[in-house]
N, C-alpha and C positions, 0 to 999 in steps of 0.2 A: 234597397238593392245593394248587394255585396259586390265592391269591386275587387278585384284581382291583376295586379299588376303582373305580368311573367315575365321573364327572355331566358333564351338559350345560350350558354348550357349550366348560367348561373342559379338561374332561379326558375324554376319548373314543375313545382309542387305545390298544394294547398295543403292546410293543415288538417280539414274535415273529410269528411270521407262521404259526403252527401252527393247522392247521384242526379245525373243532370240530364234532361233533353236539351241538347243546344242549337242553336242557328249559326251557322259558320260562314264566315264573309268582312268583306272590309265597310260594305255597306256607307258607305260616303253618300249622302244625303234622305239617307232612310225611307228613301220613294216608295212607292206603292208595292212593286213587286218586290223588295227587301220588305216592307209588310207583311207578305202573303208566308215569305220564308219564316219569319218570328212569329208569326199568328200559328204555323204550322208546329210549331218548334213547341209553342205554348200547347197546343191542344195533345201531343205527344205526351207532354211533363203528367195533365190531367188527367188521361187517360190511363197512365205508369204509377199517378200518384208520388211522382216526382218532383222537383224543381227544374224553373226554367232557366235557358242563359242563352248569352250569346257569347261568342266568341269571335274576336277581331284583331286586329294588327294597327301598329303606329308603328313610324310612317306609313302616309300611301306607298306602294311598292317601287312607284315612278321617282320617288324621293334617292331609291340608293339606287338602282339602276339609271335613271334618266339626265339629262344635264338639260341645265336654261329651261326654254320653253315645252323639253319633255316631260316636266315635273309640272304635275296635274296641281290645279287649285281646289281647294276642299272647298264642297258644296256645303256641308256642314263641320264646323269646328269640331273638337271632340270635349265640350264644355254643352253643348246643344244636345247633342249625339247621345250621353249620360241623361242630359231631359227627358229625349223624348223616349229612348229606354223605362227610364222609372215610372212616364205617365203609360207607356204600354203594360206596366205592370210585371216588367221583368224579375225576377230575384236574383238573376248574378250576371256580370258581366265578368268575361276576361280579356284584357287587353295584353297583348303579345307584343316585344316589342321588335319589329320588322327590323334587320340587318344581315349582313353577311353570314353571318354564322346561322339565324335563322333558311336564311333563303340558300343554305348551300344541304339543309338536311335531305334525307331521301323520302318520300313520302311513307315507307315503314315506317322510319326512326320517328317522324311526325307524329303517326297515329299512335304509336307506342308513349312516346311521352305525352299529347296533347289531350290525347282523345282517349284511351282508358288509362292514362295516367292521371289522368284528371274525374275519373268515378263518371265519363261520361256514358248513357244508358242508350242512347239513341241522336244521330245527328242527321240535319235537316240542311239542307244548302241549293241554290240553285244548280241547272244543269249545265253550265259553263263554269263553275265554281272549280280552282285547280288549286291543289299544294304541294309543298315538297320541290326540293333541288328545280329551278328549271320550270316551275308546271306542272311537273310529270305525272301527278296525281290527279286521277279524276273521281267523280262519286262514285262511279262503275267500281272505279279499285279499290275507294274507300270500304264498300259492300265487301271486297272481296278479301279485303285487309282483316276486316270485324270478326270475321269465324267465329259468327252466334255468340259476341261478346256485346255487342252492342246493334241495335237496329240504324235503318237509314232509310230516309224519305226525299228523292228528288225533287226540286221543284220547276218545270217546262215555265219555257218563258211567259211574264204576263204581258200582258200588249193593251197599246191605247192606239188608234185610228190604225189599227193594223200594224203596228212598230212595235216590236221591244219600247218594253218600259227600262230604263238606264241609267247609271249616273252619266257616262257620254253623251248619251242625248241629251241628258241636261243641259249639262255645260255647255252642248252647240246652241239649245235653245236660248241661255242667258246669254250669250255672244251676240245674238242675235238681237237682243233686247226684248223675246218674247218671253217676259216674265209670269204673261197670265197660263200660257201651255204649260210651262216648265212648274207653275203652282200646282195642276192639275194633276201630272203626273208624280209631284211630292205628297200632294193631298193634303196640304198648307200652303199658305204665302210664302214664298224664296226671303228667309232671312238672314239678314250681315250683321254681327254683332261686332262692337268696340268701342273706343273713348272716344270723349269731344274734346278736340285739342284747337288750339289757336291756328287761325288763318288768318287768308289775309285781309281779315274785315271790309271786305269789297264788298259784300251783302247789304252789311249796315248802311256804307254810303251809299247804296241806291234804294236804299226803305225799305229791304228784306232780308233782316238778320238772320243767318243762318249757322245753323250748329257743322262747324266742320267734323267730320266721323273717319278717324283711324281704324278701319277696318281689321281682325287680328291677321296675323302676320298667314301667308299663301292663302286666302280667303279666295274666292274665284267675284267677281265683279259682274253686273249685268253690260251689257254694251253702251256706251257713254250715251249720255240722251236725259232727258225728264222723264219723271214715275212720281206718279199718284203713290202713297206711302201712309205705314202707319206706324210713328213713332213709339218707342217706350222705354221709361227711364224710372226708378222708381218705382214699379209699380203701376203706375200711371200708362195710361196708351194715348197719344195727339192721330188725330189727324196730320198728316205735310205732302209738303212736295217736292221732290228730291233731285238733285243734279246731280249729275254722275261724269267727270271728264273732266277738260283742261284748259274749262272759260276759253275757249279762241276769240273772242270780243277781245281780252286782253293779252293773252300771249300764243306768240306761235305753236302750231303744231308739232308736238316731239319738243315741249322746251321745258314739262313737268309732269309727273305722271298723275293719271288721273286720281283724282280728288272728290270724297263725298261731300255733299251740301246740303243740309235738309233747313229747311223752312217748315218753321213746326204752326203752324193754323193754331188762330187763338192761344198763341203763349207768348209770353216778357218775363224772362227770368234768367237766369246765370247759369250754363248747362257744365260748362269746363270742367274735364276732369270724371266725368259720368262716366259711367258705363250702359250702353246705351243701345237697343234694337231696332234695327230694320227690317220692314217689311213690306217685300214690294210686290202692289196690288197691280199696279197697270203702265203701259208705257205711252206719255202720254204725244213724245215728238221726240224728233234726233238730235243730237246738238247743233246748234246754230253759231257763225260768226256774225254778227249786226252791226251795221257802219257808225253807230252811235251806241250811249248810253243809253240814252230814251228811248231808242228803237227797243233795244232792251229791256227796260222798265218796262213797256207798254207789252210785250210780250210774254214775260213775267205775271203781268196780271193775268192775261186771260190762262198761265200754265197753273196759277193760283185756282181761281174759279173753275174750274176743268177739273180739276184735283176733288175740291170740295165736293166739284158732282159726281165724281166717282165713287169718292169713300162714305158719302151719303145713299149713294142708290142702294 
């Protein structure tokens, strides 16, 4: 797969002249209905006897408009995002890169530079899909922008129990700590990539060493609690069972932010330093404060054994 880095109004051009069906979107977690828009994007390319592509933005948009807690956490990286791209079999990606100068264009000057400046044959996006200054662009006007230079396929919303499928609904689902909905609607396990860095070996002293995990930086988190988990490092995949929060056993509420912990089933080895995947299969309790260590320990076991029966069934 051919990437393509752009932004506006330095750099805006490819050097080939190969025409594209593309899928347009920011697509942050690549869920089911951003599926449906790249599957669509894909059978356009074959159909033209073209190449596929997508077309996206870095940052999320909320990154230069939003402040604190308005700036959204990415459901998926954009090192994952490039995977699961290449296992869909895409041939080009463009990544655009989201700022003021972008987000102040008019949706003309968009489609004149983006979209047939870029050899594109036909574009594919859902039906809330906006561009240009503001929004102001919608597919309706993209059709109407194209004057038979380029085709366009909307895509109506897809839906599970009767809801839009979303990245928003995601992230309320991972809030929730409902990791097994929020997989369903991904059509994967919710996974957090990043390093094993040193903690504060509290694992070890109570007989469950655990790999601390540096999540990459605006990662979105599931709701602090225990999860059934499937590690992988290496190449390799474990079994664990994963802690998400801020140990309240040991320290107050609001005194550190929450921290991964995976306890990896059947391993003894040196993880520091890894780069390392999460993926979380099931939720399997909330976080707990317990009046003791042992109370602890003992509780720990059966989150151990619980786990196992999970990522065994």
């Amino acid at each position: 797969m051919e990437i393509h880095k752009l932004n506006y109004p330095d750099n805006c051009t490819i050097e080939n002249s190969i025409p594209y069906s593309v899928a347009l979107g920011f697509f942050d977690g690549l869920h089911k209905g951003h599926q449906t828009v790249i599957a669509t994007a894909q059978k356009e390319a074959e159909k033209r006897g073209i190449q596929s592509a997508v077309m996206t933005f870095d940052p999320h948009p909320s990154h230069l408009f939003g402040e604190g807690r308005n700036k959204v956490g990415y459901i998926t990286q954009f090192p994952e995002k490039i995977r699961l791209l290449e296992s869909m079999g895409i041939d080009a990606l463009f990544i655009i890169t989201f700022d003021w100068s972008l987000a102040s264009l008019s949706p003309e000057r968009f489609v004149e530079i983006f979209i047939k400046g870029l050899h594109i044959k036909h574009v594919v996006a859902g039906f809330d899909f906006t561009f240009g200054s503001k929004g102001a662009g919608t597919m309706l006007q993209m059709e109407e922008l194209a004057k038979g230079d380029f085709g366009t396929t909307t895509i109506q919303k897809v839906e599970s129990a009767d809801e839009k499928i979303s990245s928003t609904r995601i992230r309320q689902l991972l809030s929730e700590g409902n990791v097994e909905l929020a997989s369903t609607l991904l059509g994967r396990d919710f996974r957090t990539d990043g390093i094993v860095v040193h903690g504060e070996k509290r694992g070890r002293e109570l007989g469950f060493p655990t790999a601390n995990v540096a999540p990459e930086e605006n990662t979105i988190l599931p709701a602090n609690g225990v999860y059934a988990v499937r590690f992988t490092f290496d190449g390799q995949t474990y079994k664990g069972v994963c802690s998400v929060g801020v140990k309240p056993t040991f320290h107050d509420k609001g005194e550190m932010p929450a921290i991964v912990e995976v306890h990896v089933l059947d391993f003894d080895g040196n993880l520091y330093d890894k780069s390392v995947s999460v993926d979380w299969v099931s939720h399997i309790r909330q976080e707990l404060k317990f009046e003791s260590a042992q109370a602890l320990i003992a509780e720990m076991q059966n989150d151990k054994q619980r786990a196992r029966e999970i990522l065994e069934a």
